[in-house]
N, C-alpha and C positions, 0 to 999 in steps of 0.2 A: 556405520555408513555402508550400504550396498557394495559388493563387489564393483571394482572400475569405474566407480564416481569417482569423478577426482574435481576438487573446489577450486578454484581460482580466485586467493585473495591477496588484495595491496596489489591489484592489477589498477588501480584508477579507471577502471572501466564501471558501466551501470550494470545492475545486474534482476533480472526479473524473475520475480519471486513468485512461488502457488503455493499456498497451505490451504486445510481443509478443516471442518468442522469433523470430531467425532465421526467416523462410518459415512462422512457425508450426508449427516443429519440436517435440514434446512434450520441449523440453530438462530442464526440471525436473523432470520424470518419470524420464524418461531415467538423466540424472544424479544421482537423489535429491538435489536443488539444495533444494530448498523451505526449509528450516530455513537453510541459509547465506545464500538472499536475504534473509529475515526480520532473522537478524543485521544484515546490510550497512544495511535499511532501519534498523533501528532505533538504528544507529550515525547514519547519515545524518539520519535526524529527530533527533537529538541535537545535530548540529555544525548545524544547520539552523535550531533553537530551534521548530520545527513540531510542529502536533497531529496525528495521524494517528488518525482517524475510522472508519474502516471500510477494511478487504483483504483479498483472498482472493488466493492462489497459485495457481494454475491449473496443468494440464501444460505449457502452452504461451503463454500471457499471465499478466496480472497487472492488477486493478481497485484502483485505490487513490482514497480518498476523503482529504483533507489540507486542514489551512490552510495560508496563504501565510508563505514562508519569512520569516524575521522580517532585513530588509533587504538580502535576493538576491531576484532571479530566478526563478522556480520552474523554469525550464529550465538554471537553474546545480542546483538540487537534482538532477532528472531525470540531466545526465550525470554528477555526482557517482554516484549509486545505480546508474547501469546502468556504469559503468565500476567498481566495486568487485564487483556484482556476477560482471561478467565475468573479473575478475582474479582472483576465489577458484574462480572455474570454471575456469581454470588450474590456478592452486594445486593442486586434488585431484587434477590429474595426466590428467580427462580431453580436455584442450583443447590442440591446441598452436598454436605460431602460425599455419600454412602451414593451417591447419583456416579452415572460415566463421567467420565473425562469429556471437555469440552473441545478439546484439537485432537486430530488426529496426531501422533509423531510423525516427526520428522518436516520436512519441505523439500519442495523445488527448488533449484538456485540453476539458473544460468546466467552467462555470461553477456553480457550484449558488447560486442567488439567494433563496433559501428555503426554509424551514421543511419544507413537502410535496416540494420537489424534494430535498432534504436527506434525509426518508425513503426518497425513492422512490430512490433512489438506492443507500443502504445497503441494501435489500433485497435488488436487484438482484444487488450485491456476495454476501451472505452468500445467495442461491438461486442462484448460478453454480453451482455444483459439484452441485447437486440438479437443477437442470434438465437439465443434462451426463447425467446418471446416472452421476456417479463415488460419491452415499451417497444415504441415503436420507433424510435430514435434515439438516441446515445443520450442525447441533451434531456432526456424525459427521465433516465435514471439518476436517483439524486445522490446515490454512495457511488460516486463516479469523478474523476479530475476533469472527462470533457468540457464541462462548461470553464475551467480556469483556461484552460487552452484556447479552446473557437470563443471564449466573450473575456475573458481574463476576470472571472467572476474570482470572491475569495471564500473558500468555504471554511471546515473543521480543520481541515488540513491544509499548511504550505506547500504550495505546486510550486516547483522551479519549470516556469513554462515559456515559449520564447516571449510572449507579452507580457510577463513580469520580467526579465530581463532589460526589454524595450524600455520598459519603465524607471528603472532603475540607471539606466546609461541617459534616459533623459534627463532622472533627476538629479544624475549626477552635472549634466550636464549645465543644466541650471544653476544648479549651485556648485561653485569649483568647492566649495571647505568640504562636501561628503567625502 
């Protein structure tokens, strides 16, 4: 770890995440990867018991907004996901061993301590790919949580978004036995 990083975990705080592809190779482009990270994440926040908040795919990284793994490590989650990641990018036959590595090491990890950093954060996430000029609107990119949040759509991945919440207090509401 870098000189003066210092991690902050078993804060119960969210924490936003940036890894990168190899040298920042556009491998998920490349590869049409996008949809099979997706998978691997949303396997990995499963075994993990984690919310995942806001992400977007990028060609070449990845911004992920998450809560803290429910009694790991968040850096046991991290090489769990980039290590299945990398093993189905074999799989499809374009990677072989004697080839580079497919992540860069290491990651980003901040902290988000509230509310406003919380937004400011998720925005960040879902204007990546608009600021890039890869669409023209957040809702245009498909490796992206925007649409779970502004339509409360369900994609590869569980968004914990405030309209899956809504939904979930109504249906409890409905039914007292949930």
């Amino acid at each position: 770890m870098p000189d003066g990083l210092r991690r902050l975990h078993h804060s119960e705080q969210a924490h936003f995440l940036t890894f990168s592809c190899y040298h920042r190779f556009p491998l998920f482009a490349q590869m049409h990867m996008e949809d099979v990270f997706l998978l691997a994440l949303e396997q990995t926040r499963k075994r993990f018991a984690m919310c995942v908040y806001g992400y977007v795919v990028m060609p070449e990284h990845v911004h992920l907004l998450v809560s803290e793994p429910v009694g790991e490590a968040l850096a046991k989650f991290m090489q769990i996901l980039k290590t299945k990641a990398a093993l189905r990018a074999r799989k499809l036959g374009q990677r072989t061993a004697g080839e580079l590595p497919f992540w860069q090491a290491r990651y980003f990890d901040h902290n988000v301590r509230n509310h406003e950093g919380f937004v400011t954060q998720l925005r960040y996430i879902h204007r990546n790919p608009v600021k890039r000029g890869l669409c023209l609107q957040p809702e245009d990119w498909t490796w992206s949580s925007f649409r779970a949040w502004a339509l409360g759509e369900d994609g590869l991945v569980e968004v914990e978004s405030e309209l899956r919440a809504a939904r979930r207090d109504l249906a409890q509401k409905s039914d007292p036995a949930c």
